[in-house]
N, C-alpha and C positions, 0 to 999 in steps of 0.2 A: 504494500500500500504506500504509496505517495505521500509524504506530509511535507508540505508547503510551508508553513514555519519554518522548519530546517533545515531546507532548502535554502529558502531565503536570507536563513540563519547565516549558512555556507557559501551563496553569495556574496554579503555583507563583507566578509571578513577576506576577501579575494584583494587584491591589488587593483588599482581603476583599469591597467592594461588586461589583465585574464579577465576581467567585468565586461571590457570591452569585445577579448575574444568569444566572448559568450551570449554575450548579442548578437556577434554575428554569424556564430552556429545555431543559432536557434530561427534568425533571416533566413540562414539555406534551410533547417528543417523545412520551415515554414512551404517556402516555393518548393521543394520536394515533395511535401504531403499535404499541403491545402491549398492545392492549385482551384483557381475557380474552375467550375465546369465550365468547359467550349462545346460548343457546338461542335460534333465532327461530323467526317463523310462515312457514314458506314450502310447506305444503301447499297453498296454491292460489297460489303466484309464478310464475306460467308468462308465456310472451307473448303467449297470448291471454286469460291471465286475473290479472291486476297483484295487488298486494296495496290490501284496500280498507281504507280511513281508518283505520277501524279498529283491524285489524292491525297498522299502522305505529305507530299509537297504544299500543298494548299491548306492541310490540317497544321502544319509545321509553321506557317506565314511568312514563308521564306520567299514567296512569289511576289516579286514586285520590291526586293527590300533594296536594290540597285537598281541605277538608269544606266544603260550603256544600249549599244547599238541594236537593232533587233535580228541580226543576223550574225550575230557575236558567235555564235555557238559554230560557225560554219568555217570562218576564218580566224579565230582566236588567235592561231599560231603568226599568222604573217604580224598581226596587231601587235602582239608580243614582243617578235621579235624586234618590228618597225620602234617599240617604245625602249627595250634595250638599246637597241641601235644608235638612240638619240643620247640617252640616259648614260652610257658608257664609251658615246664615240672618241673619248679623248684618248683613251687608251693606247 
């Protein structure tokens, strides 16, 4: 059983730096285990039909989280290079 007096007790008596690392373990609990519910995609999460890339991507909010060109995916390499290129021509 839990008792919170003594806890707090045991707190207290901590240095302000371990007080402070102990706020911020208890912040990562926190977004570990009481994430708000989101909405997700699980119209097609079955076990014979998974969520595809996609999906996970769009559940994840990672779509849209950069601006860059829309055809990035096709030429990435030459863009790469062209920006090393610039970036280390002194060499």
């Amino acid at each position: 059983m839990i008792h919170i007096e003594e806890i707090q007790k045991d707190i207290n008596e901590l240095p302000e730096e371990a007080q402070a690392l102990l706020l911020d373990f208890i912040d990562l609990l926190k977004k570990r285990y009481l994430t708000p519910d989101k909405p997700t995609v699980n119209s097609n999460d079955t076990p014979d039909c998974p969520l595809s890339t996609l999906d996970i991507l769009n559940e994840s909010e990672l779509i849209g989280c950069i601006s860059a060109e829309p055809d990035l995916s096709t030429h990435y390499k030459s863009v790469l290079q062209e920006k090393l290129d610039s970036k280390y021509d002194h060499r």
